[in-house]
C-alpha positions as CSV (number, residue, x, y, z in Angstrom):
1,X,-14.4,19.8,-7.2
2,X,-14.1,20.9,-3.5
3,X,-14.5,17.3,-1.5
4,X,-12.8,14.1,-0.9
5,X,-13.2,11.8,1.8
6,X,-10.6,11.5,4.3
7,X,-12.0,9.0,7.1
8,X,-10.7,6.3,4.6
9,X,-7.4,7.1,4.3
10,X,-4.7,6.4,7.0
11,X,-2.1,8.6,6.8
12,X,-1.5,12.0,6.1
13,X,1.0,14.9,5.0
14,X,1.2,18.8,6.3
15,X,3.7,21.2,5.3
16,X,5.5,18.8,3.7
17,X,6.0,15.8,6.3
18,X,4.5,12.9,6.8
19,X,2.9,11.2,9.9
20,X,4.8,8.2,9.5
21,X,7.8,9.9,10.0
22,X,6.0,11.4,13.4
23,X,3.9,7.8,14.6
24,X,0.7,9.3,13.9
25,X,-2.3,7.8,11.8
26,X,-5.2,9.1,10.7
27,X,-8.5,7.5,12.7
28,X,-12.2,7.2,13.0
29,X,-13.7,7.4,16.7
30,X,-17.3,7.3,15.8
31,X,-18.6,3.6,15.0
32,X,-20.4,2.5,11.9
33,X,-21.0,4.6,9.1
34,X,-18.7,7.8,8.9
35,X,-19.8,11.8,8.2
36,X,-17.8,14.0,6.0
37,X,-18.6,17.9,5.0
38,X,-20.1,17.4,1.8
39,X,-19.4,21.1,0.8
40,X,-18.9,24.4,2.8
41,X,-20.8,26.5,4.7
42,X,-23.0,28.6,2.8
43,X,-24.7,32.1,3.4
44,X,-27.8,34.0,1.5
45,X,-26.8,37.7,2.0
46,X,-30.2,39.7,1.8
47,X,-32.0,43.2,2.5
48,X,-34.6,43.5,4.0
49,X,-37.1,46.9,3.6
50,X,-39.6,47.9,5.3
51,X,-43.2,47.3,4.3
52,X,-41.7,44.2,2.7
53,X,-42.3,40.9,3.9
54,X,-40.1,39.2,1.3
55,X,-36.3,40.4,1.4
56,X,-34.2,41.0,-1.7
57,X,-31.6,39.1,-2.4
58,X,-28.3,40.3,-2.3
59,X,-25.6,37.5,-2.9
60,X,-24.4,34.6,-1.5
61,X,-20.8,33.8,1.2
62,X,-18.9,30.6,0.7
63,X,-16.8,29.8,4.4
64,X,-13.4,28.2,4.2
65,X,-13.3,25.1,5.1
66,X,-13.5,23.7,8.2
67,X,-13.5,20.0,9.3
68,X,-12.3,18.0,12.4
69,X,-9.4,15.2,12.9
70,X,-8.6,12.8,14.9
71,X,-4.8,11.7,14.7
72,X,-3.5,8.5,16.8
73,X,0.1,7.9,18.5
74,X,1.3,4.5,16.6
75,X,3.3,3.7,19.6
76,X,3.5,5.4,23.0
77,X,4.7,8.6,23.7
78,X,7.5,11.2,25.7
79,X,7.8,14.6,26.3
80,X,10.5,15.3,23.1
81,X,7.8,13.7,21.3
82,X,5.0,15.3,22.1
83,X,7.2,18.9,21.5
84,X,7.8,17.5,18.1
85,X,4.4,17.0,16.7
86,X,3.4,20.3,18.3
87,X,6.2,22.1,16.3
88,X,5.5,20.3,13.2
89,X,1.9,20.9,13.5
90,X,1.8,24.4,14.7
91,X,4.4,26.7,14.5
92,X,3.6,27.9,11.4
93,X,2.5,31.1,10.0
94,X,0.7,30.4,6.9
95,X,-1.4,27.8,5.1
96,X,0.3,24.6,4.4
97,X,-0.2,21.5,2.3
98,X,-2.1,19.1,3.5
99,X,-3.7,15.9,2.1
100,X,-4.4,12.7,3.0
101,X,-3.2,9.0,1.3
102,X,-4.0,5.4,2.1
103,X,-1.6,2.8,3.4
104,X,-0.5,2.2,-0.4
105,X,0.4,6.1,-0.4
106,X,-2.0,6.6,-3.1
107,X,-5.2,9.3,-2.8
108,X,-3.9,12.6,-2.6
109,X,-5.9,13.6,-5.8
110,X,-7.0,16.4,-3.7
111,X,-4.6,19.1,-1.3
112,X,-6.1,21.5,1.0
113,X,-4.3,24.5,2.5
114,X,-4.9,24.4,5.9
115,X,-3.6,25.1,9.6
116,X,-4.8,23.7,13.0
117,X,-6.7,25.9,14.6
118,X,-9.2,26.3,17.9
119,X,-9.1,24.2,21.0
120,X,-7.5,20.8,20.8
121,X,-7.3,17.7,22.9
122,X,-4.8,15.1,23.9
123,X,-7.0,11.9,24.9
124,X,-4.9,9.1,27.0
125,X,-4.7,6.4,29.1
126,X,-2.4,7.4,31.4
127,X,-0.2,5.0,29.6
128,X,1.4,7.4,27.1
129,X,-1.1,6.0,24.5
130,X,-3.9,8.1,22.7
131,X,-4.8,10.7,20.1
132,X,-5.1,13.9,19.2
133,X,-8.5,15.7,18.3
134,X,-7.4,19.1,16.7
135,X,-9.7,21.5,13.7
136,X,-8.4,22.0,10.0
137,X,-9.5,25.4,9.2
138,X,-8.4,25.8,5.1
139,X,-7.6,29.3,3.2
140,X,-10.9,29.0,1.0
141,X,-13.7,26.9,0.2
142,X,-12.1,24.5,-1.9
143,X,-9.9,22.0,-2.2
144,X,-7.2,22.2,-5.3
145,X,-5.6,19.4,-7.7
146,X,-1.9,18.1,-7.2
147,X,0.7,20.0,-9.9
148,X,0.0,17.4,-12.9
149,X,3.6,17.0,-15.5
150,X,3.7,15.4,-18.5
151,X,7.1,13.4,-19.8
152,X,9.5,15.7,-21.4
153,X,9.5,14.8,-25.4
154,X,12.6,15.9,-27.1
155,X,12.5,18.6,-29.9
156,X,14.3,18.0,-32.6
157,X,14.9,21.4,-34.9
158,X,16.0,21.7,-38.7
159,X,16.7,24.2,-39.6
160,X,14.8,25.8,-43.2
161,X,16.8,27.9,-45.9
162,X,14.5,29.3,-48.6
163,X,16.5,30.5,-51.0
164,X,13.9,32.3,-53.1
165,X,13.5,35.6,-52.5
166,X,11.6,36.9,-55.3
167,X,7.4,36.4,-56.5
168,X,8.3,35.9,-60.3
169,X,9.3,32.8,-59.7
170,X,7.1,29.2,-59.2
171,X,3.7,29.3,-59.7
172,X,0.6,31.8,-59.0
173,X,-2.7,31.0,-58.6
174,X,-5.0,33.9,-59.1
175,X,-2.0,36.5,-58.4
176,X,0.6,37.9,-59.9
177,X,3.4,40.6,-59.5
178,X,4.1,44.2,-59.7
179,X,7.0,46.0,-61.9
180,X,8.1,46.3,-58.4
181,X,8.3,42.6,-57.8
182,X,5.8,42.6,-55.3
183,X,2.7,40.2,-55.4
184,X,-0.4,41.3,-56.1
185,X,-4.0,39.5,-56.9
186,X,-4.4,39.1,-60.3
187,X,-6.3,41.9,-62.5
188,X,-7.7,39.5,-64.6
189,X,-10.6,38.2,-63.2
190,X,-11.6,34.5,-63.9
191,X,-14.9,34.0,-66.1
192,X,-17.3,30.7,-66.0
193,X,-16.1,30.5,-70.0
194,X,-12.3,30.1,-68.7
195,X,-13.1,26.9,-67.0
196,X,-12.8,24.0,-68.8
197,X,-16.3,21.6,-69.4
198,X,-17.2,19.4,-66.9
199,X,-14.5,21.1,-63.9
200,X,-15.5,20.3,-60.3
201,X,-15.7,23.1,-57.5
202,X,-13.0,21.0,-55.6
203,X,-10.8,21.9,-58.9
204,X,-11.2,25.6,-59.3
């Protein structure tokens, strides 16, 4: 699976904060009905020749990746706040986690590895109220399942002594043993006349 909506969910996580704990929600700026990537881009790779109006085919190029967001200030803002979210949100030199939950916290059944990339915006008022309109550009084409645990079950271990250590002893079923007590099939081959009248072939 590679897609998930994420215009329906209000809050987010990335590199392992949340935008609650930096005012910022997740919003929709387009009215009425909302567009998502339904997969990535995708490229036919072929080779053309000449004298050949009809190219060979040579493979096909997934992209990573690559959506727009649109994150809103909860409450207004200052300078040491702006400086915050652009530390948390930048300043990074890898991929990081990032998925998206509802205001019940559920939803993340999908996390993308992403960073913020290309130009981005701060939108305003003049009051200190707005949003942010940035680019998620992820490390592939796909987006990967949270780490799924099951409840620990407790083993409990006995222990087995067999005291035996010989084949001449208990009982043999088409073997038997050598002088040098190891086990060996049986010379003595069965015939049909050894069976008893009337034996099932769940009995031999």
């Amino acid at each position: 699976m590679i897609w998930i909506t994420i215009r329906d969910s209000l809050y987010f996580s990335f590199a392992g904060e949340t935008s609650v704990e930096h005012g910022l929600i997740n919003v929709n700026l387009n009215s009425g009905m909302q567009e998502e990537i339904f997969f990535p881009s995708r490229e036919i790779v072929e080779e053309k020749v000449k004298g050949n109006d009809k190219p060979y085919f040579m493979r096909t190029e997934t992209e990573p990746l690559k959506f727009p967001v649109s994150f809103a200030f909860e409450e207004t803002w200052n300078t040491e706040k702006i400086r915050e979210i652009t530390r948390w949100l930048t300043q990074h030199d890898y991929y990081q986690e990032l998925y998206f939950v509802n205001e019940d916290g559920l939803g993340a059944e999908r996390i993308f590895y992403a960073m913020f990339v290309e130009d981005s915006t701060l939108v305003h008022n003049c009051l200190k109220q707005g949003y942010l309109n940035l680019t998620v550009r992820c490390d592939s084409p796909y987006s990967y399942s949270p780490i799924m645990t099951s409840r620990t079950y407790q083993w409990n271990y006995t222990p087995m002594e067999i005291k035996k250590n010989t084949y001449s002893t208990g009982t043999h079923q088409s073997t038997t043993t050598n002088p040098q007590g190891n086990l060996i099939l049986n010379p003595a081959r069965p015939k049909w006349s050894d069976f008893a009248s009337g034996t099932k072939w769940y009995e031999i």
